[in-house]
N, C-alpha and C positions, 0 to 999 in steps of 0.2 A: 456313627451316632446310634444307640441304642434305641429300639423299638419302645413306644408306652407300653402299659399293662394293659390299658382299658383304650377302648374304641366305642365311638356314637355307631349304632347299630338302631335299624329298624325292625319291630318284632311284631308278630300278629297276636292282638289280645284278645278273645271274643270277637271275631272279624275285624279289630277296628284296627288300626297301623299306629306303632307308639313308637316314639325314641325314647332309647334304652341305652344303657352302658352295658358292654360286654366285654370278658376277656378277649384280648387278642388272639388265636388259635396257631399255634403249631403245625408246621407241614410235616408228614409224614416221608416218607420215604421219595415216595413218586411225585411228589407235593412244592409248589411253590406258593409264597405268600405273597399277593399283589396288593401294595396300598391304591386304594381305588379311588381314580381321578372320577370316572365318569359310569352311571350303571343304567342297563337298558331295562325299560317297564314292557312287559309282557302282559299278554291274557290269560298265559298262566296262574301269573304274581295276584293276578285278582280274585281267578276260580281258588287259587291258594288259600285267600286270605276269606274269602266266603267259605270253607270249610269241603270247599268240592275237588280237588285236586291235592291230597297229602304229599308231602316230601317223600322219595326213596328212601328204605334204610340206607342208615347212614349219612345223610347229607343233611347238610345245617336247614333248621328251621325256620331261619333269618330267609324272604323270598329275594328275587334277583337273581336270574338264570344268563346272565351278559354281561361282563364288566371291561373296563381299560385301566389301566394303569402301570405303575412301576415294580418292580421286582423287589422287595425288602428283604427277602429271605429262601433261603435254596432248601429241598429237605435230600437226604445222603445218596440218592439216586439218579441225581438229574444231570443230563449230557452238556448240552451247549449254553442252555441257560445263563442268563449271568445277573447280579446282582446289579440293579437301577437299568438293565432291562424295560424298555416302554413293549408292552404285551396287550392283546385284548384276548379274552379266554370265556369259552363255554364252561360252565358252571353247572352240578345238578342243586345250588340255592348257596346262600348266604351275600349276597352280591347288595342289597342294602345298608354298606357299612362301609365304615372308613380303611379297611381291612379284608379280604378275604380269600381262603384259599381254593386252587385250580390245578387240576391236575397238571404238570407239565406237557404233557404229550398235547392237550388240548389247548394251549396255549400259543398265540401267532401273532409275531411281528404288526407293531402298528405301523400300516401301507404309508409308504413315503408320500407324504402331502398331506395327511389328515391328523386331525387333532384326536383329542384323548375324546372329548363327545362324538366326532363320527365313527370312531372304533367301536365305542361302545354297543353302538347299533348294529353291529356287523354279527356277531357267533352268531345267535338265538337265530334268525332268522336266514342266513347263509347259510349255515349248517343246514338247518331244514328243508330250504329249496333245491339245495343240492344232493341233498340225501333221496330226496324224495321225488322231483322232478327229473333229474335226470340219471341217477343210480337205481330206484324201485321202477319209475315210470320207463328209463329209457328214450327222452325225448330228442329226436332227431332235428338236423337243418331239414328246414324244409315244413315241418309238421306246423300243426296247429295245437298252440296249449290255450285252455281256457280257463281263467284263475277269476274263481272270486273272491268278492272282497281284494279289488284293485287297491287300494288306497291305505290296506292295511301294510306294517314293515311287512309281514312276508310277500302280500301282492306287489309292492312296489318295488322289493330285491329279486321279485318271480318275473316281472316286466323287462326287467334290465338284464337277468341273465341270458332270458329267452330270447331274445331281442340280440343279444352279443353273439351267441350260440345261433345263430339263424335261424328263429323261429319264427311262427306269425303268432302275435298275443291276441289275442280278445279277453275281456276282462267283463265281470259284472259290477256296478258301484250304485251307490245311493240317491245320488245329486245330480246335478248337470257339473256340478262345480267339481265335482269326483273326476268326474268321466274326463272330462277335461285333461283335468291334470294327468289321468290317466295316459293319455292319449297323447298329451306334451312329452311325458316321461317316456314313450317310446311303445306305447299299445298301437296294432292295427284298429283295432275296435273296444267300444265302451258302450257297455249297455247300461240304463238306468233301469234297476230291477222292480224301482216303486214307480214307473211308468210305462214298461212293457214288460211282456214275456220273455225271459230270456229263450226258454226254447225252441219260440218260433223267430226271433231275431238269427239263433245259434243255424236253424234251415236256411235262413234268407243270404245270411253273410257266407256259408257254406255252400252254397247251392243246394242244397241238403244232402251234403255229404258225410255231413258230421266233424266232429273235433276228435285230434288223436289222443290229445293227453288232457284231462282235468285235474286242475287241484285244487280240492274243493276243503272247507274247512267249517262249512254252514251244517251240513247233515240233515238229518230227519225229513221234510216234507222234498228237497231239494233231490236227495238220492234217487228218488223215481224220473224227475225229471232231468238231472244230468243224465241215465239209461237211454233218453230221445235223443239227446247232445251228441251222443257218440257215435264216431265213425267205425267202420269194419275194423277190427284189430286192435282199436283205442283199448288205452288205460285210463281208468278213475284209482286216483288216489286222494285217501282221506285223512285228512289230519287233525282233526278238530270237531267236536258236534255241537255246535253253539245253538242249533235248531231242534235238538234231540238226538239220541244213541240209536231210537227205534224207525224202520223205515221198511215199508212191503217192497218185496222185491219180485218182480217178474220174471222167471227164469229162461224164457223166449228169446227174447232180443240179447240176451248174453251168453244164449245157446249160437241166435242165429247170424251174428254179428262179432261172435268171437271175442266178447271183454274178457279184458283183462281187471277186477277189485282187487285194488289193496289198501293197503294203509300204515300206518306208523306214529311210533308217540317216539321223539328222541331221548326225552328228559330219564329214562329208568335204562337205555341201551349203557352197556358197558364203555371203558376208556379205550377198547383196543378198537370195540368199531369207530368209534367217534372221532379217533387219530387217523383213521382210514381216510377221514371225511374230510378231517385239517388236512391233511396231506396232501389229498386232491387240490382244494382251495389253494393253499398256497402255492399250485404247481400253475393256477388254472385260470383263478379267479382272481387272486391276492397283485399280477400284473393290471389284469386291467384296471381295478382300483388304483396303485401307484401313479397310474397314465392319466386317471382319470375319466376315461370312458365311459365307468358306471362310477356310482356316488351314493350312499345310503342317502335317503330321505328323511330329515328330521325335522317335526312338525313342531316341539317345542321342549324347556329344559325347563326342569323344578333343582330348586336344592332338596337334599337328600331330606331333609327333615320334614318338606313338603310333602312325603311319600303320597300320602291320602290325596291331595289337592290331583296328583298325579293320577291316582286309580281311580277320580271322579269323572278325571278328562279320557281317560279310556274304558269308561264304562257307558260315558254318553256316543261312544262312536264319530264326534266331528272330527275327529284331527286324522289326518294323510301324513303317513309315514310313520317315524317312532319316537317313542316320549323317552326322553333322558334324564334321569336324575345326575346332579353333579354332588360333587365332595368337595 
């Protein structure tokens, strides 16, 4: 059955989120074209559409960094791939639409048991935790990771991997209600950050020994005091500066304690690293999903024309887990 012309597409007009018709786009060589069942809302998709995070060149201006769906079309390079292929695929944008293309190499089987919505939730924030938790950071069985922002998709796919991987989680969250859940889904520890101190909680649960690995995605006022957080030899990795980009840093304590700073933005990395990252996951991660062991967490689903109703619920911070637009 041949493909339409045109596709319902969501597009950013002066910040505001509109549906639009759009040509249907062409894969390229390395290129498959997934009609998309189900697409994942990020905080990207939002800093996007406020004017604070521009697209890579090259990549569709349409936002949606996560999608699921079916294979409609091959471009002249692609290996195993097959046409009506069910795939869920990291995307660097266009994933707002009834249509969109993904690289093939970044492209991974939807895990036996799950629907085209829990796939959806899966690249953006698996990708991430695994790129960055335990490939940048190197997080061992045994160690202590501490993740803020429990309750976010990447805090809650950071819980369950760390947790599968024999980690001890501590997490910081907002609520009791947060913590909780946190804590159901498989945290040692949940701290409420708008009722205690994290850093002196982070001594108490530690003996004050500190934490090996952070992944932190708050920044600015936060980076001095994850520095108190950390254990001799610990990593702080930063993904995100939702608190600010600027922060004083004390060169003492990561002289005399031996940190490790790094950090990572996935969305501009190239297809060759990124397939490194699939590769791993479906070697590693993509079983326990199948078995069911872990499970993305998904908090609630809009239809795709909803987009905006979507970036209001992710701008106000109450929802645990991840927000899914459908098609």
């Amino acid at each position: 059955m041949p493909l339409p012309d045109q596709m319902l597409a969501i597009e950013i007009d002066n910040g505001v989120l509109k549906p639009v018709q759009r040509a249907i786009p062409t894969p390229s060589a390395n290129q498959v074209l997934i009609k998309v069942a189900a697409a994942g809302v990020n905080r990207p998709d939002v800093m996007q559409r406020q004017g604070l995070y521009p697209p890579p060149p090259g990549a569709s201006d349409i936002p949606g960094l996560d999608v699921a769906g079916t294979i409609q079309a091959l471009g002249d390079n692609i290996g195993q791939l097959q046409i009506n292929d069910k795939v869920c695929a990291l995307v660097t944008g266009g994933g707002y639409a009834e249509y969109c293309l993904a690289s093939a190499a970044l492209c991974l089987p939807v895990p036996e048991g799950l629907s085209f919505t829990q796939a959806a939730a899966l690249p953006e924030a698996f990708f991430t935790v695994w790129s960055n938790v335990f490939d940048r950071a190197r997080l061992q069985p045994g160690e202590t990771l501490l993740v803020h922002g429990g309750t976010s998709g990447i805090g809650t796919t950071a819980i369950q991997l760390g947790q599968a991987f024999n980690a001890k989680i501590i997490v910081t969250a907002g609520s009791p209600e947060k913590c909780e859940f946190c804590l159901q889904l498989g945290a040692d520890a949940a701290i409420n950050y708008r009722e205690l101190d994290f850093v002196e909680e982070i001594k108490r649960l530690t003996s004050n020994t500190g934490v090996d690995v952070i992944l932190d995605m708050i920044g600015g006022d936060y980076f001095p005091r994850n520095l108190k957080c950390m254990a001799d030899d610990a990593r702080l990795v930063q993904i995100a500066i939702q608190n600010g980009a600027k922060a004083e840093l004390n060169l003492l304590p990561v002289m005399l304690k031996r940190l490790t700073i790094t950090g990572s933005t996935l969305r501009t990395r190239d297809d060759g690293f990124k397939a490194a990252i699939a590769k791993q996951l479906l070697e590693k991660v993509w079983p326990l999903l199948a078995s069911g062991s872990i499970k993305p967490v998904i908090h609630s689903t809009f239809a795709l024309t909803d987009a905006a109703k979507a970036h209001q619920l992710m701008e106000s911070s109450q929802h645990i887990g991840k927000i899914i637009l459908t098609v």
